[in-house]
C-alpha positions as CSV (number, residue, x, y, z in Angstrom):
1,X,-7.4,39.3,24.7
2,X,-4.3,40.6,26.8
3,X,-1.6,38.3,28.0
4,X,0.7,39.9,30.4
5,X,4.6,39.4,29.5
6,X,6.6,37.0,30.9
7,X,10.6,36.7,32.2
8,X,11.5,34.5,29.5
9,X,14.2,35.3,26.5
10,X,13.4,33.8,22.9
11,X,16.4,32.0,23.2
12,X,16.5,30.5,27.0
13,X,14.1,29.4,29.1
14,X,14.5,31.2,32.0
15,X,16.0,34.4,33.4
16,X,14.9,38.3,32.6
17,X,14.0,38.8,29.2
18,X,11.1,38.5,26.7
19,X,8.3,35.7,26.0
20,X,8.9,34.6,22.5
21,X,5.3,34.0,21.9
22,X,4.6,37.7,23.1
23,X,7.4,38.9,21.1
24,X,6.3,37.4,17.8
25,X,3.0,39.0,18.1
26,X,4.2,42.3,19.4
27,X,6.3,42.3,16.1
28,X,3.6,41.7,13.9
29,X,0.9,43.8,15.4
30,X,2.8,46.6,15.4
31,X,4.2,45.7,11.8
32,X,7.7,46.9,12.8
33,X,10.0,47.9,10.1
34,X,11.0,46.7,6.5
35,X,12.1,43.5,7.7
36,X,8.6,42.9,8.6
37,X,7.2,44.0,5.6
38,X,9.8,41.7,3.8
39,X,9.0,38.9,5.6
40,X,5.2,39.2,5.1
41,X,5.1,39.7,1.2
42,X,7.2,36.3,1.5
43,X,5.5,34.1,4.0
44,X,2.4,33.0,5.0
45,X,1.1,35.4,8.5
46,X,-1.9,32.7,9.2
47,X,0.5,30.0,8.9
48,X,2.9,31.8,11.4
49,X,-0.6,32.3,13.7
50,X,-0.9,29.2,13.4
51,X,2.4,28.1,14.4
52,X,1.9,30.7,17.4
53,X,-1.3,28.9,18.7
54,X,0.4,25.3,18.4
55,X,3.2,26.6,20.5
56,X,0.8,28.1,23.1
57,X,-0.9,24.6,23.5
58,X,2.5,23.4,23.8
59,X,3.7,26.0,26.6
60,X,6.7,26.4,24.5
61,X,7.3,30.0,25.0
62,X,11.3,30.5,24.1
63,X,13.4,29.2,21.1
64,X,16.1,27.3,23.3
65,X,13.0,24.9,24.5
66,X,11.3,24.7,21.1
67,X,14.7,23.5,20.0
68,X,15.5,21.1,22.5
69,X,11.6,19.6,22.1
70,X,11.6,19.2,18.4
71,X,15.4,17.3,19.1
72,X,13.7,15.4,21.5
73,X,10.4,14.6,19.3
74,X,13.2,13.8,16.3
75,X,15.1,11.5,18.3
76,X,11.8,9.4,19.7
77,X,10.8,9.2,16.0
78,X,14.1,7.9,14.6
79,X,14.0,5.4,17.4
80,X,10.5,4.0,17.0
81,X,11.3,4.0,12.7
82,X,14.5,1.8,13.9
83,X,12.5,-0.7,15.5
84,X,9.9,-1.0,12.5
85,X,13.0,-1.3,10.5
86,X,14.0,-4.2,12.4
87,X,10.9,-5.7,12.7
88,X,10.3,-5.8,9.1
89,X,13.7,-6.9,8.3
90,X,13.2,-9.6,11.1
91,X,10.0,-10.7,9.4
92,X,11.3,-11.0,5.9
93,X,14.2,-13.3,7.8
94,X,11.5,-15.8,8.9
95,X,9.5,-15.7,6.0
96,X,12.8,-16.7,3.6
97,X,14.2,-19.3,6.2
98,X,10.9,-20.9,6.1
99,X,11.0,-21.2,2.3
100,X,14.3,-22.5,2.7
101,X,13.1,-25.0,5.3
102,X,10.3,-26.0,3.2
103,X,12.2,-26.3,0.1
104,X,14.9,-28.5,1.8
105,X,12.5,-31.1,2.9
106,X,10.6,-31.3,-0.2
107,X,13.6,-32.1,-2.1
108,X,16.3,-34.2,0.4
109,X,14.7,-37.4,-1.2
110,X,16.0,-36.1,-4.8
111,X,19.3,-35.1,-3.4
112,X,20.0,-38.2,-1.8
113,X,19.4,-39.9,-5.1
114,X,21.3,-37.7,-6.8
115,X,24.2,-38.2,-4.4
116,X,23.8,-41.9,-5.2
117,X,24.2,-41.1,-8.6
118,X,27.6,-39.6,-8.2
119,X,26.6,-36.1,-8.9
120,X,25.5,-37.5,-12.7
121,X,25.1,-34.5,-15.2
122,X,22.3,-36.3,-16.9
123,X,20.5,-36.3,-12.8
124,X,21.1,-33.2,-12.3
125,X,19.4,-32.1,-15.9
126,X,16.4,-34.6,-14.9
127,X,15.4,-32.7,-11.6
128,X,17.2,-29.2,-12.3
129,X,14.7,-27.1,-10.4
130,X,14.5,-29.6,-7.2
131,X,18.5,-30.0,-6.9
132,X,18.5,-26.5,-7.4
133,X,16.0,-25.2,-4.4
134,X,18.2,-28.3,-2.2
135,X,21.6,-26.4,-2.7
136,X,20.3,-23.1,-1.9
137,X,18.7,-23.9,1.2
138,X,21.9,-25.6,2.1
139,X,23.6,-22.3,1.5
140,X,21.6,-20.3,3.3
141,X,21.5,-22.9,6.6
142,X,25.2,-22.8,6.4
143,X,25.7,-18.6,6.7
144,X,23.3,-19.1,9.7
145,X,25.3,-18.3,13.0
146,X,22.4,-19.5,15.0
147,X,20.9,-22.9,15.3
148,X,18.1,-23.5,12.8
149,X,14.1,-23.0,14.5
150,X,11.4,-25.2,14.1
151,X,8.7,-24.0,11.5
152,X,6.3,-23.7,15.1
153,X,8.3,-21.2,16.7
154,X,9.4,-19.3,13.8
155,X,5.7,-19.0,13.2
156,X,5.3,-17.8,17.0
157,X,7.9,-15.5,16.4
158,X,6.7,-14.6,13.1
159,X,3.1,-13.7,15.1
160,X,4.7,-11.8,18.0
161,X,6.9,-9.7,15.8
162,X,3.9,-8.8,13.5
163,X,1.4,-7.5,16.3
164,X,4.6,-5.5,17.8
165,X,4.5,-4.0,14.4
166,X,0.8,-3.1,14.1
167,X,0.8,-1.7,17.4
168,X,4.2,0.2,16.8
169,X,2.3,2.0,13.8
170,X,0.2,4.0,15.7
171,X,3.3,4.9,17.7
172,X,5.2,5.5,14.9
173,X,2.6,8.0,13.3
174,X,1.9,10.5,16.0
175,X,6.0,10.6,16.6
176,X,6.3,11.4,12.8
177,X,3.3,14.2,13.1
178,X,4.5,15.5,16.5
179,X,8.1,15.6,14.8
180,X,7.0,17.2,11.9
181,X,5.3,20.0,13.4
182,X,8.0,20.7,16.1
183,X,10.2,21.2,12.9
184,X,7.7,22.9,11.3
185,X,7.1,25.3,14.0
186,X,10.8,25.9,14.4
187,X,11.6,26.8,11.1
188,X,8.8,29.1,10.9
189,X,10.1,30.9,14.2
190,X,13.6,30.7,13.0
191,X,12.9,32.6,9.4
192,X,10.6,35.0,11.1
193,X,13.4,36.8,13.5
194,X,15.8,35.9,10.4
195,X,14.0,38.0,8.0
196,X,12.6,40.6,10.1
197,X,15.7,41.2,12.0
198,X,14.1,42.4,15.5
199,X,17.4,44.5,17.4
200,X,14.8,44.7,20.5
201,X,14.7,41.0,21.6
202,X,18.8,41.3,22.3
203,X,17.8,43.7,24.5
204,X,15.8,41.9,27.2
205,X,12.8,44.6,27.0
206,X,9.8,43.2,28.3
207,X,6.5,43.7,26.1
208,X,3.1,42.6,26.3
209,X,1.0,41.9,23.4
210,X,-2.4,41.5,21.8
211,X,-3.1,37.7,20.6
212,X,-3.3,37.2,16.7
């Protein structure tokens, strides 16, 4: 099948010059040069036809665009991992302050006793483990810059932040997969006029081309 050349340069997106697609192929089917022949022993054509297809589904036809969409796709990716990042970190939060919670009010009644005790070594020995989850809660309610939650709203929160993070994952995968084959594509674009050198796309020709 014939596609007629357009007015694009592989490296802009508009303005007199070559279609990179177009260029690619015209390269390959006409197996220009020893940089071509280089290239091919080294790398994979089908994958490169491949790469070609993806990028005509796309309508990414020149290598300024292709770059600025896999910055684009790398950016939305790094900004939906963030978020799952802070979710998670969030969640472990909760789940430790609640422990903490839990711990503190299991054990006040102990404390208090051992308060009334004058700290006594021999107390202390007598209900190690409970004195011992009572300080550590204390600890870590007194590096807390915010009022301490109730267990029911740290449980709401808990809830909310968990179904943001199951609905985030689907999200999260098809920016990963869109990312990766953005990069994927570019490098493969990016080695092939690397190794094979082409003089002719510098030179704004126009071509037209048979589809791989």
């Amino acid at each position: 099948e014939m596609i007629a050349a357009t007015d694009m340069k592989p490296g802009s997106e508009s303005g007199p010059g070559i279609d990179m697609l177009l260029d690619i192929q015209d390269i390959i089917a006409k197996g220009k040069g020893p940089g071509y022949e280089r290239w091919a022993r080294i790398h994979n054509v089908k994958m490169l036809a491949q790469t070609l297809l993806f990028l005509e589904e796309k309508d990414i036809r020149s290598t300024s665009l292709l770059e600025r969409k896999t910055e684009e796709a790398t950016k939305r990716f790094a900004e939906i991992s963030n978020r799952q990042k802070e979710i998670e970190s969030r969640l472990s939060e909760i789940a430790e302050l609640k422990k903490h919670i839990f711990n503190y009010s299991k054990t006040k009644e102990i404390y208090a006793e051992y308060k009334k005790h004058g700290y006594s070594k021999k107390f202390f020995e007598e209900h190690r483990e409970e004195i011992t989850l009572h300080k550590a809660a204390k600890e870590a309610f007194s590096k807390m810059e915010k009022p301490i939650l109730k267990i029911k709203d740290l449980n709401e929160e808990y809830g909310k932040l968990l179904q943001e993070k199951k609905q985030n994952y689907a999200e999260y995968r098809k920016a990963r997969k869109e990312m990766r084959d953005l990069q994927t594509a570019k490098y493969n674009v990016e080695r092939f006029y690397q190794t094979t050198g082409d003089k002719e796309k510098e030179k704004g020709k126009k071509r037209s081309s048979t589809v791989l």
